[in-house]
N, C-alpha and C positions, 0 to 999 in steps of 0.2 A: 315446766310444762311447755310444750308446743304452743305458739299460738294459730289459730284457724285465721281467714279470710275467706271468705263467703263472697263470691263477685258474681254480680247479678245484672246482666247488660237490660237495658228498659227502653223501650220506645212507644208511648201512648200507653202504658199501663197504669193509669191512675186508680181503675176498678180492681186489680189485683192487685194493687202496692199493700193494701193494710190487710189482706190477707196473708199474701207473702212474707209478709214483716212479722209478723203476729207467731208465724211456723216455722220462717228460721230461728229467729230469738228463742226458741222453745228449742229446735235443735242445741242453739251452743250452748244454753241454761242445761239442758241434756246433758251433755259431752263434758260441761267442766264438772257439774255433780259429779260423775263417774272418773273424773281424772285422767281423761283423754285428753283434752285440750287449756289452752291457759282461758282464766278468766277472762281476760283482755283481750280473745279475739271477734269475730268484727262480721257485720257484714258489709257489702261496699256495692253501693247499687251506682251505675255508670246509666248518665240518660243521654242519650242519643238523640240528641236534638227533639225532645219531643214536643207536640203541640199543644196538649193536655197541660195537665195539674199535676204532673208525672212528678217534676223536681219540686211543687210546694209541697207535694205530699214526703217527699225524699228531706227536703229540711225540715220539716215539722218532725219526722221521727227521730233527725236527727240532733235537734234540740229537745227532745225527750227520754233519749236512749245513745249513751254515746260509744254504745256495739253498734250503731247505725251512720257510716260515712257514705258520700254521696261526692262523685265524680259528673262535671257537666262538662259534656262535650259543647263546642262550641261549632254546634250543626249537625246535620245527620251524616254521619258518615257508615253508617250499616253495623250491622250483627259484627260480623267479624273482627270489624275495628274496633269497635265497642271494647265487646270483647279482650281486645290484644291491650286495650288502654287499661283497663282495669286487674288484668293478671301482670301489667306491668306496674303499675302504681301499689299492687300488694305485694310485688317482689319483694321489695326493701323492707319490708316492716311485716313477715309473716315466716313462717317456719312450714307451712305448706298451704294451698291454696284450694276451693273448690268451685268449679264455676259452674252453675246451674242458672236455667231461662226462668224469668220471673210468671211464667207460666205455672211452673211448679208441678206440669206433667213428671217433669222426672221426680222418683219415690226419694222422697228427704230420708225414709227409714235408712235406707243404705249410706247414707253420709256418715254411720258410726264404722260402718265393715270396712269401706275407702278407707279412714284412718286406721284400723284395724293393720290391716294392710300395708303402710304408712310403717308404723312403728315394728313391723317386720323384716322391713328393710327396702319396700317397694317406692321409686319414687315417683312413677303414674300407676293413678288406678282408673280402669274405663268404666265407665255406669253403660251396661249392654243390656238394651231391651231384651228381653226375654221371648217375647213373640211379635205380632203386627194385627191379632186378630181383632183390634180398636181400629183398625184404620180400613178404608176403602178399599175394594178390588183394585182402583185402579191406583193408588196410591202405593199400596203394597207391590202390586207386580215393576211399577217403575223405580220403586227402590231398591228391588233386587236386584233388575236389571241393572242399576247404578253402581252398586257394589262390585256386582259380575266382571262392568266393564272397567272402571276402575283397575279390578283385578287384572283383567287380561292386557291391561297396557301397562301392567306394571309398578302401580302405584300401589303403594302400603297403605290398609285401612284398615278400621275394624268395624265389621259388619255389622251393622244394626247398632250402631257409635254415633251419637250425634256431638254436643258440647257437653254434655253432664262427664266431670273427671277434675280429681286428686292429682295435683302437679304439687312434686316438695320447693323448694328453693333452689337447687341445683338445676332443677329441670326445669323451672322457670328463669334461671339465669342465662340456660343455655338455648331457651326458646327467643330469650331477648336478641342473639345475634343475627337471626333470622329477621333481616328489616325489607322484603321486596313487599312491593305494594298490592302485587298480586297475592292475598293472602288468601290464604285456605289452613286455616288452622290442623283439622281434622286429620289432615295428609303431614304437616309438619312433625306434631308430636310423636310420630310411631318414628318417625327417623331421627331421635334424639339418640333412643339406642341406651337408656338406662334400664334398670329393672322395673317390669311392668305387672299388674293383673286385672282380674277384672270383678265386678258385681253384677250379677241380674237382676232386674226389675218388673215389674209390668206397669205400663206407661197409662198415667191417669188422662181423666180427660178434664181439659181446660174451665175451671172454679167459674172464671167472670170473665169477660172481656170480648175480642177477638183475635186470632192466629197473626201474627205479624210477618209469616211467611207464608204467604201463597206459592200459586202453583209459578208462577212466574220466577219469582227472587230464586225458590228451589232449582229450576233449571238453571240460572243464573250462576248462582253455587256450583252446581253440578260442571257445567261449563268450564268455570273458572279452574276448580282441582281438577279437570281432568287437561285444559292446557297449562297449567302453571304445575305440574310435574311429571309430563310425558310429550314426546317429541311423535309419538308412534302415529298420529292423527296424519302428520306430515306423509312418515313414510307408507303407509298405507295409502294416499291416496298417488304419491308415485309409483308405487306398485302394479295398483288400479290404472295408471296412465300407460305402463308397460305393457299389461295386458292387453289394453284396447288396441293399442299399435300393434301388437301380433297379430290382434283382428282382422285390422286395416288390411296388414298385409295377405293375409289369409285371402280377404275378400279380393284382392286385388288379381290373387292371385286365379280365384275362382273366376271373375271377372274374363282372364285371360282366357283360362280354357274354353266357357263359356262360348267368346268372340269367335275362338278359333272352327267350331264345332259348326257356327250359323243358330248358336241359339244365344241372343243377345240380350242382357238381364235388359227388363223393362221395367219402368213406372217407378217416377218421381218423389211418389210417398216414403218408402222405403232412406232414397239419397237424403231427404229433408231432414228426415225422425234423425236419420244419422249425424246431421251437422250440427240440428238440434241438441242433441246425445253431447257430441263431442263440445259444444259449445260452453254448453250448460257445464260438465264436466272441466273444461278451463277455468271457467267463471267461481266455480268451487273450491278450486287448487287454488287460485289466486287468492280468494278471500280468507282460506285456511291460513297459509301462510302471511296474510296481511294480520290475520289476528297475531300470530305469533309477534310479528314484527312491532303491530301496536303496545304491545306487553314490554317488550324491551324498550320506546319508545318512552312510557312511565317508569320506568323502573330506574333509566339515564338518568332522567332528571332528580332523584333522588329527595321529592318534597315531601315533607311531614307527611304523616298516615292520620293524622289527627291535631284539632289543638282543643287545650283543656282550657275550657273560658271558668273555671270554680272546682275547687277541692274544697268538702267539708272534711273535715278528719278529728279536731279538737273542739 
């Protein structure tokens, strides 16, 4: 039999730890009755520094239950990394992997169809919201938007794809060469380039706690995939600097006939707003390109994405 890994990144969820726990254990008790998965796999909760009772709650299950290991990160180093520490810690010792947020919004039901899928010969399967009608007007029109532009700069996603998703061992071997520290997972995976599918859901709403992503971190994310796999930001606003300078000239030129005529442009507003304009537009191009430049600036130095101050595993 295959065995599962179950990787569940945590930060401050102490009030959904023994729920979550309680509902994956029931998934793999699931799965191996049915003969989909080994006996012996696991879940693997990764705590991200947190400030709670997040990791005594994580040892306590896991000197209770030892399908329950527990990864301590030594500090917060975010979702992502989390994340990337725990799909690589189940590399070695799993036959395929599923990572789902200990939120548990994403439907566990579908963790059997993901393997389903799996032993068909797939080796990612995406967990694809089904709708958004749980979410806020303004939450939903921002994330399409995100998707859209995402799209039109050229980056591979999959729409309404968060972290829930079925990674086999090959595709987690080949997810491990990918070490830049600008990490965006979400964008990595579709460029592996093995065979893919997917499951629909409808996305519950959160048992206890609260959201560990706000609207902040989100844009943050957002930010990060869309410079850490397209250069297009650049050229668009060189573009945009071409254009204006056709402007320039244009105005310069009106400017001329203007003089020649005895009708001579007036008023100072106009000159201002424009240097303004243009200023402000330098100031942009610059900063554009300093992020780029910041990102290779991390990336040179080539330092740890993470350290692991505890492994429970035995």
């Amino acid at each position: 039999m295959d065995r599962l890994a179950i990787v569940v990144p945590c930060y401050n969820e102490e009030e959904m730890l023994p729920i979550t726990t309680k509902a994956l254990l029931a998934v793999l008790s699931h799965l191996a009755k049915k003969g989909k998965v080994a006996s012996d796999s696991y879940i693997l909760y990764v705590d991200d520094g947190s400030k709670d009772k997040t990791w005594e709650l994580i040892s306590g299950f896991h000197g209770e239950n030892d399908q329950v290991r527990g990864l301590k990160l030594a500090g917060n180093v975010g979702h992502q990394f989390a994340l990337t520490a725990g799909m690589l810690q189940a590399m070695d010792d799993c036959d395929m992997m599923i990572s789902i947020d200990a939120d548990l919004q994403d439907d566990t039901d579908v963790c059997e169809d993901m393997i389903d899928k799996f032993h068909e010969g797939c080796d990612i399967v995406y967990g694809v919201r089904s709708d958004r009608k749980k979410d806020s007007l303004f939450k939903r029109a921002t994330a399409q938007a995100f998707y859209k532009l995402m799209a039109a700069l050229g980056v591979k996603t999959v729409y309404n794809h968060a972290d829930y998703r079925l990674m086999s061992k090959r595709a987690l071997e080949e997810f491990s060469r990918y070490e830049e520290i600008n990490l965006y997972i979400r964008g990595i995976v579709p460029m592996l380039g093995y065979q893919t599918d997917y499951v629909y859901y409808e996305r519950k709403e959160r048992l206890a706690g609260e959201s560990k992503y706000p609207l902040k971190k989100m844009l943050a994310l957002a930010w990060n995939g869309i410079t850490s796999f397209s250069i297009k930001p650049i050229d668009f606003v060189t573009g945009l600097g071409i254009f204006i300078v056709f402007l320039s000239i244009l105005a310069a030129i009106y400017s001329l006939v203007s003089y020649g005529t005895g009708h001579v442009v007036k008023g100072w507003t106009s000159l201002i707003l424009s240097i303004w304009f243009l200023g402000g537009l330098q100031l942009f191009a610059i900063g554009l390109v300093g992020q780029y430049i910041g990102k290779i600036y991390l990336e040179v130095k080539h330092r740890p994405r993470y350290q692991v101050e505890t492994y429970l595993k035995d």
